[in-house]
C-alpha positions in Angstrom: -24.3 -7.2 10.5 -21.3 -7.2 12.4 -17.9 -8.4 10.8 -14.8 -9.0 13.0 -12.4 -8.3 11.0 -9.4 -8.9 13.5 -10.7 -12.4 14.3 -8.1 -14.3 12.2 -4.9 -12.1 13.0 -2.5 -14.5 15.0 -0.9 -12.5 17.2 -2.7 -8.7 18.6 0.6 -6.8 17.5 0.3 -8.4 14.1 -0.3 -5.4 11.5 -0.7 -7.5 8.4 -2.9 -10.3 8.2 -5.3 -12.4 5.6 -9.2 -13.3 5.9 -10.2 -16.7 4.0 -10.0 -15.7 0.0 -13.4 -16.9 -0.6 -16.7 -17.1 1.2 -15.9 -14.6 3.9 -19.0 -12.0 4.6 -16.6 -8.9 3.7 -16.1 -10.5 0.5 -19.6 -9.2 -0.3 -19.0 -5.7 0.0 -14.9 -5.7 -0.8 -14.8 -7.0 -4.5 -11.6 -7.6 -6.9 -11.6 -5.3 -9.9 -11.1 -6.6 -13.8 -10.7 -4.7 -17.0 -11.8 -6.8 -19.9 -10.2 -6.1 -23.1 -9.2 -8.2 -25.9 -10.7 -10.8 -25.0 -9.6 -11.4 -21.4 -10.0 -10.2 -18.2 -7.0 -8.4 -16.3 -7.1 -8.0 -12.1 -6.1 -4.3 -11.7 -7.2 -3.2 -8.0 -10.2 -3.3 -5.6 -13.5 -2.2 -5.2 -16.0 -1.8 -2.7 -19.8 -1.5 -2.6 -21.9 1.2 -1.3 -25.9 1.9 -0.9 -28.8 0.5 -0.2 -31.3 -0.5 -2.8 -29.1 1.5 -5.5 -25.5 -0.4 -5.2 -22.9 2.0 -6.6 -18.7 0.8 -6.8 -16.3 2.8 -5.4 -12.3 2.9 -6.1 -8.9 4.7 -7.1 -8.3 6.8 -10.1 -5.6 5.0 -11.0 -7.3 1.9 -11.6 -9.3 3.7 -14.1 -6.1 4.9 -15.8 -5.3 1.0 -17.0 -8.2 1.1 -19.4 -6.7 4.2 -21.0 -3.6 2.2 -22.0 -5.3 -0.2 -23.8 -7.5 2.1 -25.7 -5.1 4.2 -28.1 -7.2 6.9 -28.6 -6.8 8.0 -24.6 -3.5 7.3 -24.2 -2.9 10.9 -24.3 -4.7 10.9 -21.0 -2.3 9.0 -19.2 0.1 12.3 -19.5 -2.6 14.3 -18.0 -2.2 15.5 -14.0 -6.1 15.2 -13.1 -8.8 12.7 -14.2 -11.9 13.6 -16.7 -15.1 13.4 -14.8 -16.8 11.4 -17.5 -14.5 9.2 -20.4 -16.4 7.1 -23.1 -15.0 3.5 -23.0 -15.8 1.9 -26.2 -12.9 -1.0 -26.4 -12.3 -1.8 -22.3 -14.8 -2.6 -19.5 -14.5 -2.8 -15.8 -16.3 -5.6 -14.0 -16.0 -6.4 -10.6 -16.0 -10.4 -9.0 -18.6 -11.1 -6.9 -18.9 -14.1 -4.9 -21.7 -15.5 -2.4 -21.8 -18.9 -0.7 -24.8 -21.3 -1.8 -26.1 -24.6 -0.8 -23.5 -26.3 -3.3 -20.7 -24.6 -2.4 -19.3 -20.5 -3.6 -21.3 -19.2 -6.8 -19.2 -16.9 -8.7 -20.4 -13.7 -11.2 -18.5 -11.2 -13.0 -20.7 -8.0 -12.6 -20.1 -5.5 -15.2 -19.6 -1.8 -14.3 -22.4 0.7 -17.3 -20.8 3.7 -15.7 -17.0 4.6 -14.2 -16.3 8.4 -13.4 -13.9 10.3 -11.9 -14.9 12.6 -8.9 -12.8 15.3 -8.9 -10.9 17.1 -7.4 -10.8 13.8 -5.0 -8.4 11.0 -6.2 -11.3 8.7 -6.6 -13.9 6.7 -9.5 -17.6 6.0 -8.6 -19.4 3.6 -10.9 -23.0 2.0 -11.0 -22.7 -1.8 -11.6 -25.1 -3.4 -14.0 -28.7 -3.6 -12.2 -29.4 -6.9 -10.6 -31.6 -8.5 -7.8 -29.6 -11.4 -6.5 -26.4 -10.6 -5.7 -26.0 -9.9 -1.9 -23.6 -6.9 -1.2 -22.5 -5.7 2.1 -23.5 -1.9 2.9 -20.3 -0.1 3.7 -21.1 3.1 5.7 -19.1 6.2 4.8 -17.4 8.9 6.9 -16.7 12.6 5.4 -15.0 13.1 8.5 -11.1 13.7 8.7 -9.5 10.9 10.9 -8.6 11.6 14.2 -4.3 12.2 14.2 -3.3 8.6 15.8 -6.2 6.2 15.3 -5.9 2.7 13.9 -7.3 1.7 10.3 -7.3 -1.3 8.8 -6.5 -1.1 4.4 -8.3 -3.8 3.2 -7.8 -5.2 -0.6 -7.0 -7.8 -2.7 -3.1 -9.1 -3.2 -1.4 -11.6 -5.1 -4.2 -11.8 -7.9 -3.6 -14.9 -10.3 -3.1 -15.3 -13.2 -2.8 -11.7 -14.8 -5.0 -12.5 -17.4 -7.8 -14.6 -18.1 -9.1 -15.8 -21.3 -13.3 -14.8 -21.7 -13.7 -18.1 -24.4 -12.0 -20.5 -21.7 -14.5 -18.5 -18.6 -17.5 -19.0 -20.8 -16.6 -22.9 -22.0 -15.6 -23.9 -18.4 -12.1 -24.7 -19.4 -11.5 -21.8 -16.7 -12.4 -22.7 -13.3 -12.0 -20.0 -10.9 -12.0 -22.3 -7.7 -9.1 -23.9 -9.6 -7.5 -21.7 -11.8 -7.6 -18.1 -10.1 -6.7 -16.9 -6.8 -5.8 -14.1 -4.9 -5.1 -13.3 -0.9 -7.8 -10.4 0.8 -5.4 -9.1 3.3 -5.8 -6.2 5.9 -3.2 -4.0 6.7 -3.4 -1.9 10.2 -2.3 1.5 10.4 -2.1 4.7 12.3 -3.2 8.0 10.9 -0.3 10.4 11.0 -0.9 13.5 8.8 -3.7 14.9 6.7 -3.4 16.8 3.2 -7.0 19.2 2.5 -6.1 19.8 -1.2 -3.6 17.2 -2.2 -0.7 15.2 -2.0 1.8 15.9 -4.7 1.3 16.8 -7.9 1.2 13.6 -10.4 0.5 11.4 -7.0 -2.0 11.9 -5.2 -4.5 14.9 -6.5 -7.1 15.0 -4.3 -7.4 15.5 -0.1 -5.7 12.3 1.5 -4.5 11.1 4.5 -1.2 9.3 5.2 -0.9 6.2 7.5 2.0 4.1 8.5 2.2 1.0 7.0 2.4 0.0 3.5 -0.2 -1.2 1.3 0.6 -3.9 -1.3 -0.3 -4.0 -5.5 -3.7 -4.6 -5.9 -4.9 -3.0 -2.7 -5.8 0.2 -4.1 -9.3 1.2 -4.4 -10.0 -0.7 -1.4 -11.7 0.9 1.1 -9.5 2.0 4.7 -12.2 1.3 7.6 -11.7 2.5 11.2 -11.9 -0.5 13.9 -15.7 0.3 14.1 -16.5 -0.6 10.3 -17.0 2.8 8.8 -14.7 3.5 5.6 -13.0 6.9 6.1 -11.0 6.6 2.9 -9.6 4.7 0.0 -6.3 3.1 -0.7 -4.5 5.3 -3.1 -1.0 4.5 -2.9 1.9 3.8 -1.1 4.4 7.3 0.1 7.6 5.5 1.9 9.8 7.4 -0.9 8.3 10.4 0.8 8.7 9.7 4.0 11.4 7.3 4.8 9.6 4.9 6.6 6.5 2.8 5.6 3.6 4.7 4.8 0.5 4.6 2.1 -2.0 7.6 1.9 -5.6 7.4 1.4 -7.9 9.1 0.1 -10.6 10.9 2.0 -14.3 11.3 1.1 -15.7 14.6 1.7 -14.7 15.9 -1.9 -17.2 14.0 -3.3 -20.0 14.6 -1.1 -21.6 17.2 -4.4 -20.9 14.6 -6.5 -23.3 13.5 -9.2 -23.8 9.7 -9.1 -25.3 8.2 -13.1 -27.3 5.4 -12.6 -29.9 3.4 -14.8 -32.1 0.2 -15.5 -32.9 -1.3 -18.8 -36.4 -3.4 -18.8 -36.4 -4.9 -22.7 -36.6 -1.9 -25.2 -36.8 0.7 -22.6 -33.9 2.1 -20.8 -34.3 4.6 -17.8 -31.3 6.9 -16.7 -30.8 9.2 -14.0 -28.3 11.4 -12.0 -28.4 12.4 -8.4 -25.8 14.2 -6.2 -24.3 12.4 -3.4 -25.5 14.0 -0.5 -29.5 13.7 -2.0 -28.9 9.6 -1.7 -27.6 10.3 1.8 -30.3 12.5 3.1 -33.0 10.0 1.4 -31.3 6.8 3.1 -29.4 5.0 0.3 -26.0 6.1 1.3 -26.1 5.4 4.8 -23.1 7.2 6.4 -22.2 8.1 10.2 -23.7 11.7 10.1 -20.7 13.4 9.3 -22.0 15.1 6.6 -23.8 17.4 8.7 -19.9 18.3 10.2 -18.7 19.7 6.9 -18.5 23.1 6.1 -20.6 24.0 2.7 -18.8 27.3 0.5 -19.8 28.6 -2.8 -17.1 29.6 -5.1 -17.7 33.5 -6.1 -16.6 32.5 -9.9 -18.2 29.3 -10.8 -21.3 29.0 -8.2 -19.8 25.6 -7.7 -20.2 24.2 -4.6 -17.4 22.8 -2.4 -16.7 21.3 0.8 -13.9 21.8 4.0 -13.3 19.4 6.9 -13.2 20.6 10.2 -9.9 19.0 12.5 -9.9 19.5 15.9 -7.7 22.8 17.1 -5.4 20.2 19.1 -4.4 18.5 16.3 -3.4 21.3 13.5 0.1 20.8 13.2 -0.7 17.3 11.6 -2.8 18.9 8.9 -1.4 20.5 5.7 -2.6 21.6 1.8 -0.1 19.1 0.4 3.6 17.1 0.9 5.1 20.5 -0.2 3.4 22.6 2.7 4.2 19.4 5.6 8.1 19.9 4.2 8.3 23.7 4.5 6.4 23.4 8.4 3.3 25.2 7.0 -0.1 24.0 8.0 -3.2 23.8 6.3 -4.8 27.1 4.6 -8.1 27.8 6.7 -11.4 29.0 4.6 -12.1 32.7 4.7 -15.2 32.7 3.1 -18.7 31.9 4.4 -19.7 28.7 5.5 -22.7 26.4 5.4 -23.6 23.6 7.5 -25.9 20.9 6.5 -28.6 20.2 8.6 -31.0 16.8 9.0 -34.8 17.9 9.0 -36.0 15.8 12.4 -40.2 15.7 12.3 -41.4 16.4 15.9 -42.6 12.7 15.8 -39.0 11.3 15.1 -37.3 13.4 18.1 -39.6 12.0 20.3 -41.5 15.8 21.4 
């Protein structure tokens, strides 16, 4: 399916614009972010869907940081520089709002999160939303690429969300009518990429590899995904850097960290409950994770220590003054470290049948 996205801008130089709030087909696949807790449920960000078959939430670490200050016992995280892969939630929940248009009109479902967790070292939160069969979600196709220095991307999210906190007793009795009583705007913000960071931004920002573009994002955007004109998401929406900078400009963060990742997912069928984990890039080569193929571009190293695997970007030669480790190396004219070691490149298994021999 095809989604023009730029269709409602009113003028072609216009850089900020808003889709219709509800009932627009992106709305399927871009989804406003709650934490319930005492009782109510709080907007806090955006979300956005990926995979086929197995649906799994992506969004920003920081949006995972507001459960923390309502749970005492993790407050302590909130001092802490780099997220926990896996925290145990036991008074907040995340649920995201989905929304799909019927015969009678928009049918709306809160559609609880059973896992949230961090993918380090990338500045970015994966979780599996409750299994279900009939709500409609948009595949959003992924790219571990690094953006090409000077291309337009639109930051999609949610703004304006209201009110800041909605009673679960009124949503359950029908006293609260979302039509009526909640709103928010889904606004796109047009950018051009103008540096890339491989390790991370700045320490207590941005931890993970980003890339900065030049507009600024609003509150409530982050987590949502940052798509190239073509549809594919090349990043998420981690924060806004104009203090940095001096001009407007909101990094994002990119993708490729998380292509080891280990992705929890489950189904409960009465008594019985079935669990399982899978790395990324297994989803990917079976299908479920459908992506551009740039995952066969990045460059595969072992670490000598751990046996860990990680992952390096490749960035064209022209364009290596625009990419640095962090804020710190951009400042002192440095550009990024190169890897040393050696490299592995993933390759797609074609049967003689598929390549057409």
């Amino acid at each position: 399916m095809t989604i023009d996205i730029g269709q409602y801008r009113t003028d072609p130089e216009q850089r900020r614009w808003e889709l219709p709030s509800w009932g627009h087909p992106l709305s399927q696949g871009v989804l406003p972010l709650f934490i319930s807790h005492d009782d109510h449920l709080v907007p806090i960000g955006t979300a956005f869907t990926i995979g086929r078959g197995l649906c799994f939430a992506v969004s920003a670490a920081h949006n995972v940081r507001e459960a923390w200050k309502r749970e005492q016992r993790l407050n302590h995280l909130l001092f802490t520089e780099k997220l926990r892969a896996s925290v145990e939630l036991r008074e907040a929940g995340f649920s995201l709002l989905h929304q799909r248009s019927t015969e009678g009109g928009i049918a709306f479902s809160f559609w609880p999160l059973e896992t949230v967790e961090a993918a380090p070292p990338s500045d970015l939160v994966i979780g599996y939303p409750q299994f279900q069969s009939e709500f409609p979600t948009l595949v959003n196709r992924l790219s571990f690429d690094v953006p090409e220095i000077g291309r337009s991307v639109w930051s999609i999210g949610y703004t304006e969300m209201k009110p800041d906190r909605i009673p679960l007793a009124d949503l359950s009795s029908g006293k609260f009518n979302l039509m009526r009583d909640y709103s928010h705007k889904l606004t796109v913000v047009e950018g051009t990429v103008q540096r890339i960071f491989t390790q991370k931004f700045a320490s207590g920002f941005v931890e993970g590899a980003c890339f900065a573009f030049d507009e600024e994002i609003s509150p409530g955007q982050s987590g949502g995904p940052v798509m190239t004109t073509d549809g594919v998401v090349v990043g998420v929406n981690s924060a806004t850097a104009t203090a940095f900078f001096d001009q407007p400009t909101s990094v994002a963060s990119l993708l490729y960290p998380m292509l080891f990742h280990q992705l929890r997912f489950g189904l409960t069928m009465g008594p019985v409950r079935m669990n399982a984990s899978r790395p990324l890039i297994d989803l990917i080569a079976e299908g479920r994770i459908p992506t551009d193929g740039s995952e066969e571009r990045i460059a595969v190293c072992r670490d000598d220590a751990t046996g860990a695997l990680s992952v390096s970007p490749r960035s064209p030669v022209a364009t290596t003054q625009f990419v640095h480790d962090d804020f710190a190396s951009f400042k002192a004219g440095r550009g990024a470290t190169q890897q040393k070691k050696a490299i592995y490149r993933l390759r797609r298994v074609i049967s003689e049948e598929d390549s057409g021999k």
